[in-house]
PyMOL Python script that loads the backbone (N, CA, C, O; Angstrom):
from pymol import cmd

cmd.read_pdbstr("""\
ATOM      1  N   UNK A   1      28.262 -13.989  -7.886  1.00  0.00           N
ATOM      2  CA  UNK A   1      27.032 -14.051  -8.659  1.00  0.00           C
ATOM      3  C   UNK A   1      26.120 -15.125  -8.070  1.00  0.00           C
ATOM      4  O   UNK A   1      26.576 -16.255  -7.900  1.00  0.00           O
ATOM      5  N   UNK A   2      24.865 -14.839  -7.752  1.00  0.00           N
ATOM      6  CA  UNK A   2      23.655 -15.902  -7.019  1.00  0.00           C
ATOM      7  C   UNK A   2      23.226 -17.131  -8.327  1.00  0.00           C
ATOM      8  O   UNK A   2      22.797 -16.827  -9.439  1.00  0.00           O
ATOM      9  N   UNK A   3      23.393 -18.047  -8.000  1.00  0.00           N
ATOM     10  CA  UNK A   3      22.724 -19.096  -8.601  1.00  0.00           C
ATOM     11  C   UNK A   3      21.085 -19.261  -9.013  1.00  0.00           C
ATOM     12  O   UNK A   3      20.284 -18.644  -8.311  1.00  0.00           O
ATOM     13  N   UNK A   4      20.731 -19.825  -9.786  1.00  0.00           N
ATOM     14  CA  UNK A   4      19.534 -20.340  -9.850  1.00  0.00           C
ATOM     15  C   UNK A   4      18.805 -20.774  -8.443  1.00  0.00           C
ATOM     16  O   UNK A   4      17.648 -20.528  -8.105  1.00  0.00           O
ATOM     17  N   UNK A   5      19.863 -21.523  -7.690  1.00  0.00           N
ATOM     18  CA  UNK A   5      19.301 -22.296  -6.212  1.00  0.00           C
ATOM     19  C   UNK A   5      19.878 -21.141  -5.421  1.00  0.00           C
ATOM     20  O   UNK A   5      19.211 -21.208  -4.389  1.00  0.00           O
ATOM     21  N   UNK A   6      20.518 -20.356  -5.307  1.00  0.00           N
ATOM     22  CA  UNK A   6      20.229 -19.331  -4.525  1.00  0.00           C
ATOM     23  C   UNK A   6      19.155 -18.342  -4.592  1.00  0.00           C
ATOM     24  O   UNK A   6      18.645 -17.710  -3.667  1.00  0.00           O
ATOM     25  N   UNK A   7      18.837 -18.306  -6.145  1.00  0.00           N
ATOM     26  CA  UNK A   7      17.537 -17.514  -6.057  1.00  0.00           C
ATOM     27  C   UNK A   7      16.266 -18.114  -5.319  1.00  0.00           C
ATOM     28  O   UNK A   7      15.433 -17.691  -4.518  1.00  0.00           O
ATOM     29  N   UNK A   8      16.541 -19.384  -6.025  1.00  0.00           N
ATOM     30  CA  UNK A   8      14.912 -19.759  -5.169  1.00  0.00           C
ATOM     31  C   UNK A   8      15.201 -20.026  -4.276  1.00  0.00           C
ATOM     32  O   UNK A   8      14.082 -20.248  -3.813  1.00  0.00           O
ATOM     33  N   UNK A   9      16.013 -20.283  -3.305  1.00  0.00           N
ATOM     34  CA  UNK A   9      15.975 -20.462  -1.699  1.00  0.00           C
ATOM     35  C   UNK A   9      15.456 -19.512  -1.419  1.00  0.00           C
ATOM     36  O   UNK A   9      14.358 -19.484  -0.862  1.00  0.00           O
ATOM     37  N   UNK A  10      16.223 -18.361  -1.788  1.00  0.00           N
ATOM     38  CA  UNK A  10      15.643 -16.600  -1.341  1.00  0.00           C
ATOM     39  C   UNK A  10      14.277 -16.202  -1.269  1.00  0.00           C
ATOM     40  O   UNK A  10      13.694 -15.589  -0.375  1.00  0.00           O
ATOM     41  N   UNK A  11      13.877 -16.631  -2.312  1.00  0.00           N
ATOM     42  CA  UNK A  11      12.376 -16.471  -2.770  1.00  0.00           C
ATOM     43  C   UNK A  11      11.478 -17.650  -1.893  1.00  0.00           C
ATOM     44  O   UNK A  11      10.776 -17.049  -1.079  1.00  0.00           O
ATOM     45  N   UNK A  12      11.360 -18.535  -1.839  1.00  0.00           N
ATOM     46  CA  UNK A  12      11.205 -19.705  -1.281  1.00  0.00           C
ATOM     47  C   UNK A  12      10.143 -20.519  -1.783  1.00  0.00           C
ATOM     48  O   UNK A  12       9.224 -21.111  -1.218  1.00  0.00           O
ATOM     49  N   UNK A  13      10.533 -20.391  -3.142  1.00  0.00           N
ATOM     50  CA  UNK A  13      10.030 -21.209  -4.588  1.00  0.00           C
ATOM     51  C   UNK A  13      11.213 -22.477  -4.887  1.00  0.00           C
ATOM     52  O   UNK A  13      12.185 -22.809  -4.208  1.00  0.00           O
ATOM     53  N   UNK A  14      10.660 -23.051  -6.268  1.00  0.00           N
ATOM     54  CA  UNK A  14      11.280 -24.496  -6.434  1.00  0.00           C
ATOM     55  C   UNK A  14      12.586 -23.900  -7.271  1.00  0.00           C
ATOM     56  O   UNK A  14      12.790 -22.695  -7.420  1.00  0.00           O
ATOM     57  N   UNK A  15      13.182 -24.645  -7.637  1.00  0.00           N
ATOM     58  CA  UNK A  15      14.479 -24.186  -8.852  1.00  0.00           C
ATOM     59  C   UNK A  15      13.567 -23.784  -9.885  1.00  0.00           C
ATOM     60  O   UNK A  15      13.555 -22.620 -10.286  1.00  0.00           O
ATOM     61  N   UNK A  16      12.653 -24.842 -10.434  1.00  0.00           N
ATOM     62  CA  UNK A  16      11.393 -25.089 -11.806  1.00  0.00           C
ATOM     63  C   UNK A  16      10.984 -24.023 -11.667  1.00  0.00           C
ATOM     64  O   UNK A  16      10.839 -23.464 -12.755  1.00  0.00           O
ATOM     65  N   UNK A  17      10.601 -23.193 -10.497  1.00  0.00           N
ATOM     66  CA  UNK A  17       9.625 -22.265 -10.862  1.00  0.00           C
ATOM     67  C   UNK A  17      10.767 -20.759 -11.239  1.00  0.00           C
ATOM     68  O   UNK A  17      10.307 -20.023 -12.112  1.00  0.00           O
ATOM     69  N   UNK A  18      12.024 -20.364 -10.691  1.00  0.00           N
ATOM     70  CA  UNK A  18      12.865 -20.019 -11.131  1.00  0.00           C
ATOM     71  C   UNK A  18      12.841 -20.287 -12.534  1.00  0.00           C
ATOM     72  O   UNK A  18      12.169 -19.509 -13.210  1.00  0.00           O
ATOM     73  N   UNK A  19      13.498 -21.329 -13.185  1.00  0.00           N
ATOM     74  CA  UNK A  19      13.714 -21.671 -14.375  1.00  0.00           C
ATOM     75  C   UNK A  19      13.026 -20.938 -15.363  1.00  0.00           C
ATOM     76  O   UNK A  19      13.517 -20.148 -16.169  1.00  0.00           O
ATOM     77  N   UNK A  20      11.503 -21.365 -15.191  1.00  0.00           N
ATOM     78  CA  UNK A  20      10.312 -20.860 -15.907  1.00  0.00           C
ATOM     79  C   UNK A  20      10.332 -19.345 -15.875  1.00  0.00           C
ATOM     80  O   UNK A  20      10.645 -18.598 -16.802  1.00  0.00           O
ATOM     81  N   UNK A  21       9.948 -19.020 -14.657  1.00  0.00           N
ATOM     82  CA  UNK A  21       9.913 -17.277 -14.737  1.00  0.00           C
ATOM     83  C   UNK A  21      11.290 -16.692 -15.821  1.00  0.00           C
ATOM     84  O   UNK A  21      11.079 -15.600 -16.347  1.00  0.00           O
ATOM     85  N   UNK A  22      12.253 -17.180 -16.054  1.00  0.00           N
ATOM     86  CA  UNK A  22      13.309 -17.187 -17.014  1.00  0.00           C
ATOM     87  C   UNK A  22      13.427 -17.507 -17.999  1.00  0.00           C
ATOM     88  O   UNK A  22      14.462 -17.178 -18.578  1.00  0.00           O
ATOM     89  N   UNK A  23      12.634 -18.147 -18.550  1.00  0.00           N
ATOM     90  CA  UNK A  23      12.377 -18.893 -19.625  1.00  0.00           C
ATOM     91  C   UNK A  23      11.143 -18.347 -20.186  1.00  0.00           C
ATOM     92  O   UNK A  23      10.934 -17.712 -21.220  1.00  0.00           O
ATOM     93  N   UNK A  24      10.527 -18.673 -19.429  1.00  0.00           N
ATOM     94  CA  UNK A  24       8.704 -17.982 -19.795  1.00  0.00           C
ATOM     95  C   UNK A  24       8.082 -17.551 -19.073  1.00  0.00           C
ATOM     96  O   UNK A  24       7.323 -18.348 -18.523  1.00  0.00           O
ATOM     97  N   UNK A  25       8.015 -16.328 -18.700  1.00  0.00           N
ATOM     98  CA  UNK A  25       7.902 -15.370 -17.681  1.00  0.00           C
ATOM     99  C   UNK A  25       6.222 -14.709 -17.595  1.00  0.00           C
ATOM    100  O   UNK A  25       5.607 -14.027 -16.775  1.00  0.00           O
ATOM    101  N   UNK A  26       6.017 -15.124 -18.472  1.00  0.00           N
ATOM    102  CA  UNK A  26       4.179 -15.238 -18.743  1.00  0.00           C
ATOM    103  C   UNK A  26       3.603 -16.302 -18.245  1.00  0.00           C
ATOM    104  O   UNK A  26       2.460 -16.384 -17.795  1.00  0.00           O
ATOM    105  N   UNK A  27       4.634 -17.351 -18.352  1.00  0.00           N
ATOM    106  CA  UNK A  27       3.650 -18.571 -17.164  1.00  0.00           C
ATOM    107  C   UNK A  27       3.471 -18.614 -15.668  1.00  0.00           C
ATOM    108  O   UNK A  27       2.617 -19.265 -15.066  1.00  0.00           O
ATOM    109  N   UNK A  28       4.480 -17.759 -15.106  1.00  0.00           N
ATOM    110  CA  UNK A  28       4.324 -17.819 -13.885  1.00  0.00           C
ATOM    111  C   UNK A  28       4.061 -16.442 -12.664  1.00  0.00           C
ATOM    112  O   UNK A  28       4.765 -15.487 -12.336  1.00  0.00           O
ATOM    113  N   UNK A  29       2.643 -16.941 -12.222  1.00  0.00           N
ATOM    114  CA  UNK A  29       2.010 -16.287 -11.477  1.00  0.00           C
ATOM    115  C   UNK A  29       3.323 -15.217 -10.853  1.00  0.00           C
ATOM    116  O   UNK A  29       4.519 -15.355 -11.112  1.00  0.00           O
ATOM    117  N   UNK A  30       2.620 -14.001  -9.857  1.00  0.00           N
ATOM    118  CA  UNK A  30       3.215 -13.044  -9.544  1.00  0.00           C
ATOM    119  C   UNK A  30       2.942 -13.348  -8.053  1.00  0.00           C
ATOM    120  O   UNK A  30       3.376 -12.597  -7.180  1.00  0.00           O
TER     121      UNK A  30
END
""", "prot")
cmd.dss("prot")
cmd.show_as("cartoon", "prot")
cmd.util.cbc("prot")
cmd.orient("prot")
């Protein structure tokens, strides 16, 4: 199973911005 920090490495965003899109997925841009 991928981590939080594996996602955003992948993506090549912060952990925070991970977090958020998960949390509150209306705050963060596309």
């Amino acid at each position: 199973m991928a981590t939080i920090r594996d996602i955003a490495r992948s993506a090549g965003v912060s952990i925070g911005t991970v977090s958020n899109y998960l949390n509150s997925p209306e705050l963060v841009a596309e």
